[in-house]
Structures are given as structure tokens and as C-alpha cells.
C-alpha positions as CSV (number, residue, x, y, z in Angstrom):
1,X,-22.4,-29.2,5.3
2,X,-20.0,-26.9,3.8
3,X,-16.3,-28.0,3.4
4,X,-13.3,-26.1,5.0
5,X,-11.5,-24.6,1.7
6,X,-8.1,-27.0,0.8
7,X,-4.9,-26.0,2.4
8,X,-3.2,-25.0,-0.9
9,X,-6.6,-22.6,-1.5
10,X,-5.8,-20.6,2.0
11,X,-2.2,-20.1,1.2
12,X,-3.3,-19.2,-2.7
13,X,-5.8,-16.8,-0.5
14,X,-2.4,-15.5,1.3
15,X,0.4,-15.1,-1.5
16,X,-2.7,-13.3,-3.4
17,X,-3.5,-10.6,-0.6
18,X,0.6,-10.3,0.1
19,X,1.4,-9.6,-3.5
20,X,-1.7,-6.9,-3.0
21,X,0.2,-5.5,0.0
22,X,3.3,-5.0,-1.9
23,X,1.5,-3.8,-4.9
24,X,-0.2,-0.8,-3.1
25,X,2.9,-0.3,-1.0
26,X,5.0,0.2,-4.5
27,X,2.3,2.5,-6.3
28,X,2.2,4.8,-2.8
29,X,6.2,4.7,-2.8
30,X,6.5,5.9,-7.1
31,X,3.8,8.1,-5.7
32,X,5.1,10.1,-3.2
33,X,8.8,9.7,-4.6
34,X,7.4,11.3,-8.3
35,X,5.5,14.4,-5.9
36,X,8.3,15.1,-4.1
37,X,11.6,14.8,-6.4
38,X,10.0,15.0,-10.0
39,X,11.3,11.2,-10.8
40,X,11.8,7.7,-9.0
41,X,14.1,5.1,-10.1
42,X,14.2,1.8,-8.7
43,X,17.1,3.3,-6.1
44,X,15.0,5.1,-4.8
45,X,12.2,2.4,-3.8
46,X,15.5,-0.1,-3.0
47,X,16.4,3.0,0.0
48,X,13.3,3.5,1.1
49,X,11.9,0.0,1.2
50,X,15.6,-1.3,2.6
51,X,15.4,-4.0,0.2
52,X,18.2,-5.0,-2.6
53,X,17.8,-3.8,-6.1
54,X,16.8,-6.9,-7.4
55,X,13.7,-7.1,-5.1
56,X,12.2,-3.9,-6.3
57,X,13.0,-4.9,-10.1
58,X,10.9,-8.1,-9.5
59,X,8.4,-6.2,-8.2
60,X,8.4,-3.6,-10.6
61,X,8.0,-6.4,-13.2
62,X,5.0,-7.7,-11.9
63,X,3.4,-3.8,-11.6
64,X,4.4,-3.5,-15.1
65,X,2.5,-7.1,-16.4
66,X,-0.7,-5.9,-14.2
67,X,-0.8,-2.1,-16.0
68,X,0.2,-0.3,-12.7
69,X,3.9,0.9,-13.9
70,X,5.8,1.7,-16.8
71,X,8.8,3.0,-17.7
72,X,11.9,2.9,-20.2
73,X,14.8,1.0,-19.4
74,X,16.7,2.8,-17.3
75,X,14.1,5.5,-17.3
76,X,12.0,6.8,-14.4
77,X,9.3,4.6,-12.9
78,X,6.1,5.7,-14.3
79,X,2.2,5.3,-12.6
80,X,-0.2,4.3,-15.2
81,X,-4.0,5.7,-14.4
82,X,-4.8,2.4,-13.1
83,X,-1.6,2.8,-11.0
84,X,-2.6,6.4,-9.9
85,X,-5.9,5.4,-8.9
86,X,-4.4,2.7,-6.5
87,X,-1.7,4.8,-5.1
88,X,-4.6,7.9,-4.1
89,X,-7.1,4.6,-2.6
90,X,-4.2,2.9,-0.4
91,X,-3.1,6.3,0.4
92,X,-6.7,7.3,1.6
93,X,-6.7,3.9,3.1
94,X,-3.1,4.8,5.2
95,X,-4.7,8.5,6.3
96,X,-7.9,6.9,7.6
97,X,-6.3,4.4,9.9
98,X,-3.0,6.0,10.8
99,X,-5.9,8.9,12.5
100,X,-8.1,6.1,13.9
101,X,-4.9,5.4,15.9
102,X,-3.8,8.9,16.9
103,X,-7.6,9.4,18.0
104,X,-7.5,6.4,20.0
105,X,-4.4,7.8,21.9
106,X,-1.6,5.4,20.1
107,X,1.7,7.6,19.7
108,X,3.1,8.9,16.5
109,X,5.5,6.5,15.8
110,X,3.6,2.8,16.6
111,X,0.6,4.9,14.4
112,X,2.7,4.6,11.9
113,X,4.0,1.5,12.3
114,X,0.6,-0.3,13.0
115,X,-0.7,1.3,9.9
116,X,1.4,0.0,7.6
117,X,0.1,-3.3,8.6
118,X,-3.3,-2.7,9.2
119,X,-4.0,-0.3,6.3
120,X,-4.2,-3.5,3.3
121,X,-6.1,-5.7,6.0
122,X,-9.3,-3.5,6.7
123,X,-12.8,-3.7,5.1
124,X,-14.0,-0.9,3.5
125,X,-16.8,-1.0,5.8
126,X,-14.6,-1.0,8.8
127,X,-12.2,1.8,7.3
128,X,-16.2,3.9,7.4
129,X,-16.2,3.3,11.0
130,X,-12.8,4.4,11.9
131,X,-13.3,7.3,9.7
132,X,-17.0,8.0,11.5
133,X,-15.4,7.6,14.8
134,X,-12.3,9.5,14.2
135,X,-14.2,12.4,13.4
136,X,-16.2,12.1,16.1
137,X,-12.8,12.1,18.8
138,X,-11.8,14.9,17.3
139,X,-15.1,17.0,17.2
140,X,-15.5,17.4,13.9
């Protein structure tokens, strides 16, 4: 008979997946922030995400320990490769669903919205079916 994992073990399971959430959300953010103005500071995540400046500069700590950011103090945020790499997957990841739902007939703006969500929660098995089936709504 198997036993039901401890309480402490789900929420570990939880904070883990979270912190994952927030970590692909930041990469994306320096991402697109770096493509489109040449430079991001943590201002520019504290706007976007509506969160104080000492939110992202925890944050950005914790990037920096796990090799996904760097930067000088009071230098632009930086990707590393590793960084880079998860920004493009949760960015493929955020194009694949946000499609599924405009195939499916959701509107623009809950797409977005649901994707955001969704997008860190989906199986890469599952994100092949949306994308098979996407392509198939659209006649591709």
C-alpha cells in the first residue's frame, strides 16, 4: 500500500513549482525588456510586474544564486545562457498555449490572462497536443 506523501512534502512540492513560476516569469520579463530597450533594471521588472522594488531585488537574488542573472550593482540585469535558454522555453511555452486558446475561440484579453497561469502548469506532452491541435484549427 503506498502512503499519501506528508503535508510539509505537498507544500515543499508547491513553494518549489511557485518559485519556478516566478523564475520563468523574471527571465521572460529581462528578456523581452533587454530586446526591446537595449537594458533592464530592476524598475523596469518592479513597473511591469506592479510589484515594489524590493520584491524584484529578492527575486533577482535568487536568479543570480541559481546562474540565471547577473549583473553589476546598479548595472543592467543580465541573462546568463542558462537564463536565455529558459526565457526562449517559457516563452515557446506562453506562444503555444496563449494560441490553443485563441483556436478554441477564448478572446484576446482572457488568452492572455489564462496563459499566464496555465503556461508553468502544462506537461510537455500536453503543450504537443495543444500545439497539434492548434494547427489543426487553423488549417495549417
Amino acid at each position: 500500500m503506498s502512503k499519501t506523501p506528508a503535508i510539509s512534502d505537498r507544500h515543499r512540492r508547491t513553494r518549489h513549482d511557485h518559485a519556478q513560476e516566478t523564475a520563468e516569469d523574471y527571465v521572460e520579463a529581462i528578456d523581452e525588456v533587454n530586446g526591446s530597450s537595449g537594458r533592464c533594471r530592476v524598475v523596469d521588472l518592479s513597473r511591469q510586474f506592479d510589484v515594489s522594488h524590493v520584491t524584484v531585488t529578492k527575486v533577482i537574488a535568487r536568479l543570480k544564486r541559481e546562474g540565471l542573472v547577473t549583473s553589476e550593482p546598479y548595472g543592467p540585469l543580465e541573462l546568463t545562457e542558462a537564463g536565455r535558454q529558459l526565457a526562449a522555453k517559457s516563452r515557446r511555452q506562453h506562444e503555444i498555449v496563449y494560441q490553443f486558446l485563441l483556436a478554441i475561440g477564448v478572446t484576446e484579453k482572457v488568452a492572455a490572462i489564462d496563459t499566464e497561469g496555465i503556461e508553468h502548469h502544462v506537461s510537455k506532452q500536453t503543450l504537443d497536443c495543444f500545439r497539434r491541435l492548434t494547427e489543426q484549427l487553423q488549417g495549417k
